[in-house]
N, C-alpha and C positions, 0 to 999 in steps of 0.2 A: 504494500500500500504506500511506503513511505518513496516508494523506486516511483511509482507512478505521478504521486505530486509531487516529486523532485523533476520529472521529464515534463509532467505537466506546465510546469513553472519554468523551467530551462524556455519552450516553444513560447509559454506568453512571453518570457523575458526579450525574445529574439525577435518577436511580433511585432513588440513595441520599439523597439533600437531600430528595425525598419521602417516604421513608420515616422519617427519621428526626425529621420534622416532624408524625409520627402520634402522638399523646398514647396513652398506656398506659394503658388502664384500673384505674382503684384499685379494690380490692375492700373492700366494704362489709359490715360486720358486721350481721343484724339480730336485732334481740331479739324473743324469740318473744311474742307477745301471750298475756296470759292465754286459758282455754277460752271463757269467756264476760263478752267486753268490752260494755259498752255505749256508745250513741255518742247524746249528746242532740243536738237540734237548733238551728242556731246562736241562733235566735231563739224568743220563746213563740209567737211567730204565726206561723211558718214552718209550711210542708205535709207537711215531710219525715220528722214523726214519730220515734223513736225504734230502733234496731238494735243486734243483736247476732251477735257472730261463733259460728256451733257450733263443733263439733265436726270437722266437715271443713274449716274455715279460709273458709266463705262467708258473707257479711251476708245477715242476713235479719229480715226486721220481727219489732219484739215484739211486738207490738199485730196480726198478724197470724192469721187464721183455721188452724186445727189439724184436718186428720183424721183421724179414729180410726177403723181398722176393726175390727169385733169378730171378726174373721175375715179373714186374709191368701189362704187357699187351701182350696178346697173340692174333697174328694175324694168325686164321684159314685157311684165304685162299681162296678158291673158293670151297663151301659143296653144294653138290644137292640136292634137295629139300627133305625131307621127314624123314630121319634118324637123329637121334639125337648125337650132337658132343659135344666131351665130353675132357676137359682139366684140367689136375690138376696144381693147382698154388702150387710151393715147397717154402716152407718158414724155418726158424732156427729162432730160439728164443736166441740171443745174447746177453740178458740181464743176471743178477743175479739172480731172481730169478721165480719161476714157472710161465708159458705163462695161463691166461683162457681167450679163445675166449667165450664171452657169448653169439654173435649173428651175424649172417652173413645173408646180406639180400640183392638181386639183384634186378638190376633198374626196370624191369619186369616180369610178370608170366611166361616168355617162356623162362627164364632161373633159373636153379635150383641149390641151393648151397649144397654142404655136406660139414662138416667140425668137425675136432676133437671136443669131449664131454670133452675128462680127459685133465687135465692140461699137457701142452706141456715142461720138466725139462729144466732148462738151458741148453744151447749147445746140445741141441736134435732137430730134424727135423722133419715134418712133410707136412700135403700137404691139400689144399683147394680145392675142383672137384668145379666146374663150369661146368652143365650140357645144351645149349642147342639146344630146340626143333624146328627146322628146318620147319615144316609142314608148310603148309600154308603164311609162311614168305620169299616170292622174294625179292631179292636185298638186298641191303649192310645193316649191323648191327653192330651196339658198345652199348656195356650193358658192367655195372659197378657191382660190386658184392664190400659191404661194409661191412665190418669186424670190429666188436666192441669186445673191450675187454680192460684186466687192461694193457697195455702195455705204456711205458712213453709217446708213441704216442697214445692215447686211441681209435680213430676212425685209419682204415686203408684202401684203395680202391685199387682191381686190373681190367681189363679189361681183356673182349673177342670183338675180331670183324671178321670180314670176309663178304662175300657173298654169299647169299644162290640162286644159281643156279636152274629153273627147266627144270627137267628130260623129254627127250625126250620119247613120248610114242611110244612104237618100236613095241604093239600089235595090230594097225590099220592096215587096208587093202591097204594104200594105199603105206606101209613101205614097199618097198623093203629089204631082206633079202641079208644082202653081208656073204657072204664065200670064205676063200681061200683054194683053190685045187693047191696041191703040186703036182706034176710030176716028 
């Protein structure tokens, strides 16, 4: 018995010699950075170019390409069911310098993106299609189409919505045919 609270006591001993050899961490005050710091680069001939923190607290190039879309979301309307509707999103690259979209990708397979391959120049304009396929899809839709690329905003989203209407079948027997007769 005496072996067992001797080893007992040995383990709390070593317990606490560990524990009390754990440094405390000090808490550190930080001072909020202005909204918009700039940070030059250490040297003139360095690659690293020039940054600044936004508004959400991220670095991002100054000297970086800007998209501007002259439209965020397009509302189609009321489409009948079967033909596919098709909207181009018009944007300008308002940055300094060249726009590359590297990937645009919509919420689902029933709508389809095209968009520029070659680099969009400064103050040049261009246009995102947002293709979709109506078939088989009654009632109201919103699909997002997401735009990646080097732009100070790196991720970018536009929207289509509308509702897809279907089409009355006017070749049944039971469809009366109207016509107007002029006199």
């Amino acid at each position: 018995m005496k072996k067992l609270i001797l080893t007992f006591s040995i383990f709390m001993g070593i317990g606490f010699a560990a524990n009390a050899q754990t440094p405390t961490p000090t808490p550190v005050s930080v001072k909020e950075a202005p909204e918009h710091t700039t940070a030059s680069p250490a040297s003139p001939n360095s690659n690293q170019g020039s940054f600044s923190i936004d508004a959400e607290g991220k670095l991002v190039p100054t000297n970086a390409p800007v998209i501007e879309f002259v439209e965020e979301t397009f509302d189609f309307g009321e489409l009948p069911e079967g033909p596919q509707a098709t909207h181009e999103f018009k944007f300008k690259n308002t940055g300094t310098e060249p726009l590359i979209i590297s990937n645009v990708k919509a919420s689902c397979g029933c709508t389809t993106p095209n968009w520029p391959k070659e680099p969009v120049a400064p103050g040049a304009e261009s246009v995102i299609t947002a293709t979709y396929n109506t078939q088989g899809r009654v009632g109201p839709f919103t699909k997002s189409i997401t735009i990646t690329s080097n732009a100070s905003s790196p991720t970018s989203r536009v929207n289509i919505k509308g509702t897809v209407v279907k089409v009355k079948n006017e070749s049944s027997p039971n469809t009366k045919s109207e016509s107007i007769i002029k006199e």
